[in-house]
N, C-alpha and C positions, 0 to 999 in steps of 0.2 A: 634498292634503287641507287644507282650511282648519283655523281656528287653532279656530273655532264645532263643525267637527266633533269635531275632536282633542278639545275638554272633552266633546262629545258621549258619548265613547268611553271616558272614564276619570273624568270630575268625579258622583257621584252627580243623578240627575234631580230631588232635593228643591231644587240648590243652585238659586235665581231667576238668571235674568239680562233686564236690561233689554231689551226692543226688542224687533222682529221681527227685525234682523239686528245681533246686539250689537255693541259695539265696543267694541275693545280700546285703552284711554289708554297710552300712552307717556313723556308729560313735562306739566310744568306748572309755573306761574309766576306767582304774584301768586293772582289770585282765576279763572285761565283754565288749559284742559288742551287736549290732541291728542291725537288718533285717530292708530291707526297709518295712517290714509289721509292726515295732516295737515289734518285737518277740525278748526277750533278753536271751543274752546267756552266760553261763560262758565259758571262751576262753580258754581250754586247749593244743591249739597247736599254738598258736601266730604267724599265717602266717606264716607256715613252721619254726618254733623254730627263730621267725627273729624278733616278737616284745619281746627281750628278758627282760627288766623291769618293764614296765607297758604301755595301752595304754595312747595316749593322756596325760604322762610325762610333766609335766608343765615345768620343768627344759631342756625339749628335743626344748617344741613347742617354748619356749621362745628363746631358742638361735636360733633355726631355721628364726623365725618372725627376731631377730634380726638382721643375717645376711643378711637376704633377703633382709632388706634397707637400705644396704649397696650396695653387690654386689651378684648374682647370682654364677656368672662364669668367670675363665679366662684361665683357661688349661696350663698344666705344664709347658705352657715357662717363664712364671711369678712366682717369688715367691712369695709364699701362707702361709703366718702366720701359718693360722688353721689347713692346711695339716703339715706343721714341726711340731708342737706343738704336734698334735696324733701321728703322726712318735716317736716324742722321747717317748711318754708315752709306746708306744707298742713296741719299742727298748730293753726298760729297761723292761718290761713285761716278753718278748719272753723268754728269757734264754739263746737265741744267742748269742755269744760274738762277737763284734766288727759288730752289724746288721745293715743292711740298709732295708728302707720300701718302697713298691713299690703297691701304690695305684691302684685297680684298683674298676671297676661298679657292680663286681658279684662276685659270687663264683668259676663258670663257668670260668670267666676268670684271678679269681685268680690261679686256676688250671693248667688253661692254659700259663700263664705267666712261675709256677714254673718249668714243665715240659719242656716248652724254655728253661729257664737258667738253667736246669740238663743236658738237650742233649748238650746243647751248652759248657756246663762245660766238660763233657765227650766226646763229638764228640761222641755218640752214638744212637740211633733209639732207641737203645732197650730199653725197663719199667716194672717195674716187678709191677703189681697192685693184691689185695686181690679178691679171690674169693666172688661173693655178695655184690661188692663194686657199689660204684654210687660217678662221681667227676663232672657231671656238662652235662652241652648239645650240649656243641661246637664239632666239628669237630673232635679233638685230644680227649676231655674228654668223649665220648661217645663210643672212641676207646677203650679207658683202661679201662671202666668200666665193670665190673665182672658181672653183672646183665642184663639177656638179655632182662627185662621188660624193661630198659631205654636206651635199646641201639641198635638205630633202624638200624644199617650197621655193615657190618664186613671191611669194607673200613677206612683206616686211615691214617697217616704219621707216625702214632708208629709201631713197633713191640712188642706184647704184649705179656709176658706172668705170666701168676696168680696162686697164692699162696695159699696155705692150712694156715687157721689159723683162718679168721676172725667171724666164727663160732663156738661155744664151743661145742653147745650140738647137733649140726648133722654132718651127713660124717662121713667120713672113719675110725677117729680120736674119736669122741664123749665118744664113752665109756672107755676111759684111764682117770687116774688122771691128776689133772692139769701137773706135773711135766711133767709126760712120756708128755701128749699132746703138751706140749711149744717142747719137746727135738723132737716129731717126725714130728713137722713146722719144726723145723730147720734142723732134717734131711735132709726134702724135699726141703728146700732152697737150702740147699747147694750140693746136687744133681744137682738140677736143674743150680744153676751157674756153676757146671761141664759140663754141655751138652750145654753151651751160649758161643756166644762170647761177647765182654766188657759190661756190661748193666750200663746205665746211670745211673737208681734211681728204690727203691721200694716208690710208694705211699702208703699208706695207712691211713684211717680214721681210730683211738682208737677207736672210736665205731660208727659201718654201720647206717647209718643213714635211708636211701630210705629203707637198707636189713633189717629195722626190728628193729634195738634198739638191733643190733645184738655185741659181744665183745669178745676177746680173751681170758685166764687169766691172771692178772696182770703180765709182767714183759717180756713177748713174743717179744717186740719189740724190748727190751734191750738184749733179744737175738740171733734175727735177726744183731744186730745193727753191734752186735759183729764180725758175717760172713760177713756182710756187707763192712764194716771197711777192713775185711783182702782183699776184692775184688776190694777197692776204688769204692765201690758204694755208693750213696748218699742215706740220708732219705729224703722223702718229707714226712710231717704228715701234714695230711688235717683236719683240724681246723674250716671247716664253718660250724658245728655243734655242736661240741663238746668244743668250746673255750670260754674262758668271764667265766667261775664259775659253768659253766651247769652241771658237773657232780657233784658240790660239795665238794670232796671229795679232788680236783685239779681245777687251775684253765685254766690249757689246758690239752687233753686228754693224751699228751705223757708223764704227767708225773706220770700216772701210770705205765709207765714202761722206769723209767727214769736212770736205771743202766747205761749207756753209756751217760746219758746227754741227752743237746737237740740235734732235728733235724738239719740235715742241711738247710733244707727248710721247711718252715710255712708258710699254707693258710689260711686265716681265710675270713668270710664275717658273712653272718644275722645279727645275734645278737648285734652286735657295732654300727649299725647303727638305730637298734629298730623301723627300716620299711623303714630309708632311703637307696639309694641305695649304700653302699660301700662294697668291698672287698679289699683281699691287700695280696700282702710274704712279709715275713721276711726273710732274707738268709744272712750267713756271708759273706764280701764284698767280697772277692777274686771269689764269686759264683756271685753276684748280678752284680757286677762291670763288670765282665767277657764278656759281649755282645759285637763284635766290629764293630755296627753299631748304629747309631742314634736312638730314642726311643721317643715319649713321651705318656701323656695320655691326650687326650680332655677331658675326664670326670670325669674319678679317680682322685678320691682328691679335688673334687672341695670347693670351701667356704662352699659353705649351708651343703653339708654334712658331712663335716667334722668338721662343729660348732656343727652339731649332733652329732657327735660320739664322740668328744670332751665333751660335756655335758652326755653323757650318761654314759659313760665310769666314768666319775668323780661320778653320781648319785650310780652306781654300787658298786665303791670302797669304798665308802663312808656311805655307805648302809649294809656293807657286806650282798649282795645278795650271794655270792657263799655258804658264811656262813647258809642263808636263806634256798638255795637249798639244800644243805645238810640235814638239819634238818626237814623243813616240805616233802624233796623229801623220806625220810626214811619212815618216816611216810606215808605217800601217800603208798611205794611199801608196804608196811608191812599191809595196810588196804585191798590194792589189792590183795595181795596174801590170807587172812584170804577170801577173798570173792570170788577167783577163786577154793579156795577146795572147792566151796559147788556149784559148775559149771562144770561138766566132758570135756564140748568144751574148757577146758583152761590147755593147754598144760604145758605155764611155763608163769610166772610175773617176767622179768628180768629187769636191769638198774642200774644207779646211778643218784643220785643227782632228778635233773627234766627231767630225760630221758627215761622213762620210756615203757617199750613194752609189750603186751600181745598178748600171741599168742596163734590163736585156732585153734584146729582139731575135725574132726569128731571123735567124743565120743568110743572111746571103740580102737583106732587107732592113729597111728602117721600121720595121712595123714593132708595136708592140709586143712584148709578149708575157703577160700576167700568168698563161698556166707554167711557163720555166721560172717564174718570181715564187711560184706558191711551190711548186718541184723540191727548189731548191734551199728554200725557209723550212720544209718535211726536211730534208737530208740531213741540212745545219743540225736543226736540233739530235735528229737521229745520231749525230756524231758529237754532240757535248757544245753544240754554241746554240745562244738563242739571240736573233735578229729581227730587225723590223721590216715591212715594205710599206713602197707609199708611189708615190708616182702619177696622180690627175687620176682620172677616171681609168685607167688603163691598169694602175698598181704593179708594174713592170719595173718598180725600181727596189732593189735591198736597202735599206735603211741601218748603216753600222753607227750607232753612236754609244757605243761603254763609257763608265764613268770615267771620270778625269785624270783615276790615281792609276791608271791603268798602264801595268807594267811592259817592257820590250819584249819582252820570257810570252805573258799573255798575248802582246800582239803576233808575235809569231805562230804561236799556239792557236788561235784563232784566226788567223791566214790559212794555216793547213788543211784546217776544217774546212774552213770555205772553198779553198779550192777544190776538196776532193766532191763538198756537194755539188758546186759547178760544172763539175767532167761529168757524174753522177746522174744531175739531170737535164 
């Protein structure tokens, strides 16, 4: 029995997997992976934008190996060297003043943690999330999310409701200049907190991750922040894709539209941990502190992975990868877009940094089109790159985001590819 049936047979049918005939990675190295067939490939989407420096990081595996022979595990009722030590670097990172760090295992349940401590800060149910959003798979995050591909119930403990903005160039809004489009979000915000009673917080991702590598214009948040502020509603900016240098440009997404400053709450997970499993908020203490019951985490935070992030997070800074992403990610869109005018199925080449989306429609139309997304992910690979799609319910957009160290040689190398899978399908 193959290794495709075997998950067949015990992995639930919700879990996706790539391909018509998946394949299962083995090892990897740099910015490249292998198939158990030893088919090598160049990695432009790094486990979900999560191996964000390099595989197989000598500086990652080493501290990892070295913790390990020490101690695995001990959960937060011991203190933990390696957890403070990442706490303070990501303290001083965040932009919050006076922050405290609250480790958690995922994304999902960094999401879920922040949303506790907004309602709990507010005593209110209600959450205001972005239309085309995606925060994770738990119970609560799949209640807020704006995207009905990831969001299998309308059952939750939130009351939810969602926002115009997170998309520039579709909806209602599309065809205004940035200016008017920021001013007719915040119309509709502040509408809408007319028709509400208290609302806790707005989530939102700086740039939709699952919807596509989708973004607002710079400076939207900052003026949400501003209605916000008058309402005593909270920001949460969700951080677990868009934080660590990926856009480049910033080295988290809020601070492209950082007129108001930071968040009240900050999510982050993937990328810090470069495959191992941490997530975590940031929030200023009268927010964090503010729980009046007992807490801890079994997992979050534990040694081994937080020697990881600890080591990575230094390889990063040290490295200037954000620096990297900026300059070879510029590069990268600017090759992709010279190669999408000469492809009618390619709507728009948007992004920053290494976040990169392309999104295709049936030629001659704005319509979607998911089976030239999935065409076209078969070809890639078939020619040595592996990429992501995402894009709302429609999945019509490619998803390019490789790690951070990733070379000009690479970007070109993986331009090629793409474009021939583009004409291809």
């Amino acid at each position: 029995m193959s290794l495709f049936e075997r998950h067949r047979a015990v992995i639930p049918d919700w879990v996706a997997l790539y391909y018509r005939s998946p394949i299962e990675i083995t090892h990897g190295e740099g910015r490249r992976v292998w198939d158990a067939d030893g088919n090598r490939y160049l990695d432009f989407f790094g486990g979900i934008l999560t191996t964000m420096t390099a595989h197989a990081l000598p500086e990652v595996t080493r501290a990892v190996t070295e913790q390990a022979g020490r101690i695995l595990h001990s959960s937060t009722l011991y203190l933990n060297r390696p957890m403070v030590e990442l706490a303070e670097r990501i303290a001083a990172l965040s932009g919050i003043p006076d922050a405290r760090v609250f480790f958690t295992a995922s994304g999902t349940e960094a999401n879920d943690t922040a949303l506790l401590l907004a309602t709990a800060h507010r005593r209110s149910p209600q959450v205001l999330a972005m239309r085309n959003s995606y925060h994770g798979r738990s119970f609560s995050a799949v209640g807020i999310t704006g995207n009905r591909a990831w969001s299998p119930t309308g059952l939750s403990p939130l009351q939810t409701l969602y926002v115009h903005g997170g998309v520039r160039t579709r909806g209602p809004f599309a065809g205004l200049s940035d200016a008017e489009f920021i001013a007719a979000c915040v119309a509709d915000l502040e509408d809408l907190l007319g028709h509400t009673r208290e609302v806790a917080a707005l989530i939102a991702e700086p740039v939709q991750g699952v919807g596509g590598f989708t973004s607002p214009p710079d400076g939207l948040y900052a003026a949400f922040r501003e209605v916000l502020d008058r309402h005593g509603v909270l920001w949460i900016s969700d951080e677990v894709q868009t934080g660590w240098g990926r856009t480049g440009d910033h080295f988290w997404g809020w601070q492209a539209h950082a007129g108001n400053g930071p968040p009240d709450i900050l999510t982050f997970a993937k990328g810090i941990g470069n495959g191992m499993s941490v997530g975590g908020v940031v929030a200023r203490a009268e927010i964090m502190n503010g729980l009046d019951a007992n807490s801890i985490s079994t997992f979050g935070g534990s040694p081994i992975t937080m020697a990881a992030g600890l080591a990575n997070l230094s390889h990063l800074l040290e490295n200037d990868l954000q620096g990297n992403a900026r300059r070879v990610g510029g590069l990268l869109i600017e090759r992709l877009r010279a190669i999408a005018a000469t492809v009618p199925a390619v709507r728009e080449v948007r992004g920053r940094g290494l976040m990169i989306g392309v999104e295709l429609v049936r030629p001659g139309t704005d319509e979607a089109h998911p089976e030239a997304a999935a065409a076209v992910l078969e070809a890639a690979r078939e020619g040595g790159l592996l990429i992501g799609k995402g894009g709302g319910h429609d999945t019509s957009v490619l998803r390019i985001a490789p790690p951070l160290s990733l070379t000009v040689a690479e970007a070109e190398e993986g331009a090629e590819i793409l474009a021939g899978a583009l004409r291809r399908a």
